[in-house]
Each structure stands twice: as C-alpha cells, then as structure tokens.
C-alpha positions as CSV (number, residue, x, y, z in Angstrom):
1,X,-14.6,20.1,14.3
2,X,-11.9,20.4,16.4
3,X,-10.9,19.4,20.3
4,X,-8.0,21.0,22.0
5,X,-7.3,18.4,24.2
6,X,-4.5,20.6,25.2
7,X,-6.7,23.1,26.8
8,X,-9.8,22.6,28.0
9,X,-11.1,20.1,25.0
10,X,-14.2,21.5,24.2
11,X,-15.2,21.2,20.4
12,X,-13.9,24.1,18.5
13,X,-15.7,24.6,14.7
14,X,-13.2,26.3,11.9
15,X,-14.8,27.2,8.3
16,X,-12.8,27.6,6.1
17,X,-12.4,29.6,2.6
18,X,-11.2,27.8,-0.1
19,X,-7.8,28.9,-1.8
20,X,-9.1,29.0,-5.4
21,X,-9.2,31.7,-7.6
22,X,-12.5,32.9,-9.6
23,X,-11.3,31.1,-12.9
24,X,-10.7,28.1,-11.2
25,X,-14.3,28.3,-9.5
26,X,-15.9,28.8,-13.3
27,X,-13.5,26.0,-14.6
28,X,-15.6,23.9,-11.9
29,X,-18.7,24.8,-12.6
30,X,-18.6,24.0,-16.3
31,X,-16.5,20.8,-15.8
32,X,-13.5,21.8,-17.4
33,X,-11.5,21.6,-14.5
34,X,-11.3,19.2,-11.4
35,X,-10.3,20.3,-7.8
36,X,-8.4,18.0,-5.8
37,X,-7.5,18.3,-2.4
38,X,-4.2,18.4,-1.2
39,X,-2.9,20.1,-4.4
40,X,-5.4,23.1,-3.9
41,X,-4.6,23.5,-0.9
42,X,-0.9,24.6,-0.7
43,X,-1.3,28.4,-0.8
44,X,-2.9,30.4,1.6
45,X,-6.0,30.7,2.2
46,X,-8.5,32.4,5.0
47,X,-9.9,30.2,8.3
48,X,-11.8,31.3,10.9
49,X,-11.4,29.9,14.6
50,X,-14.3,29.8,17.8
51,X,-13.3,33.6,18.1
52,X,-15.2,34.0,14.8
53,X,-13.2,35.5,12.9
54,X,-11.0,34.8,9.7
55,X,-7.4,34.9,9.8
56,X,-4.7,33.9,6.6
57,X,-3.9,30.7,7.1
58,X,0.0,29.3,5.4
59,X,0.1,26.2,4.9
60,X,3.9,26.1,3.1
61,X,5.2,24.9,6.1
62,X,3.5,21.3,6.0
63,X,5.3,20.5,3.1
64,X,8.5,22.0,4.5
65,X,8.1,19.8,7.3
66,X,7.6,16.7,5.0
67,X,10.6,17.4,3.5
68,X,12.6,17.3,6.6
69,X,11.5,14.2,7.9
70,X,12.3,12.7,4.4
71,X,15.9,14.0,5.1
72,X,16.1,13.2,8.3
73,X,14.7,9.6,7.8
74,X,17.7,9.5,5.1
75,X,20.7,10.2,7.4
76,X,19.2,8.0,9.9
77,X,19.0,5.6,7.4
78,X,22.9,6.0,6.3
79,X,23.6,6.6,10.4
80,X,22.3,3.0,11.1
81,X,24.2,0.9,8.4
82,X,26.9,2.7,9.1
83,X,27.0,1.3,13.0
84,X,25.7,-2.2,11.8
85,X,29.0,-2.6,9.4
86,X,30.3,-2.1,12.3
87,X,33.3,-0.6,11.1
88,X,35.0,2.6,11.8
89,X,38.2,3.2,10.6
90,X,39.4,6.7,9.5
91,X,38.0,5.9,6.0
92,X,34.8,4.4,6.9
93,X,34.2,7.8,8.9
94,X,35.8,9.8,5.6
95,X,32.6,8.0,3.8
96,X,30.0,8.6,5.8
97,X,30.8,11.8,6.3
98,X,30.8,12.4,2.6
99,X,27.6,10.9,2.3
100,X,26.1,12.9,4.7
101,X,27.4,15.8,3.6
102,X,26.0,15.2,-0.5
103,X,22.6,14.2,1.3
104,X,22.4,17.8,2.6
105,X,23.5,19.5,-0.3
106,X,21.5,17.7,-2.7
107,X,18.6,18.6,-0.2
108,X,19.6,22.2,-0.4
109,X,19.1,22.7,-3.7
C-alpha cells in the first residue's frame, strides 16, 4: 500500500512479481536454498500500479544512489576537516585536492 501524498493521497496497491528464476523457486521449495530480501531483489523484476497493469520495474539505480551518497558523505567528510585545520596554504590546498581527486578515482573504478 501506497499514498501519494504528492497528488491527491489516496491509497494506491502495487503487487508485485518476484525476480526469481524457476530454479531458484524449486531450490525453495525443497529447502535447499533461502531467499533473502534485499539481495533478490536487485534485478528487475515486473510491478503493477492502480492502473492495473504490470510494468518492468529496475531497481539498479537504488544501489547507484547508495553509492553516491557514500561518496559524497566522503568528500564532505575530507571538505570539513579540511576547513577545521583551518589552514590553507598553497600546499594544504595541493592536499586536499589530491585527496579528492584519489576519492573519485578510486570510486570510479
């Protein structure tokens, strides 16, 4: 259940169908396999909305997004101590730069 409070925030209802494949499903059923949720959960897989019907739903981009706050929590991290030394001399600047810099590539990879 669902309320867009964006809109008009009546309750909206989505069913979804679970991204599994057959094997998995038979794995389940004889216990030789255990289904956890969010790892299940990261490909795509088909929802359906109150229009009623089913669309492909991609959930990549929610771990994208975790990723990027992580990043971003980083630099701002590395931002802030950098203003709290308080210092910022050509080198200090050469540093942090640096830093910054590795943090991206590293992230890039």
């Amino acid at each position: 259940m669902h309320r867009d409070f964006t809109n008009t925030g009546e309750p909206e209802s989505f069913h979804y169908l679970l991204p599994i494949d057959s094997d998995d499903v038979l794995g389940m059923i004889f216990g030789e396999q255990g289904y956890a949720y969010p790892e299940f959960w990261r490909k795509s897989f088909l929802r359906n909305g109150p229009e009623g019907f089913y669309i492909w739903f991609d959930p990549s981009h929610e771990e994208q997004l975790t990723e990027d706050e992580a990043i971003a929590a980083d630099l701002l991290n590395k931002l802030r101590a950098f203003k709290e030394s308080g210092s910022a001399d050509p080198d200090a600047v050469r540093r942090l730069l640096e830093e910054l810099d590795e943090t991206r590539k590293k992230d890039d990879k």
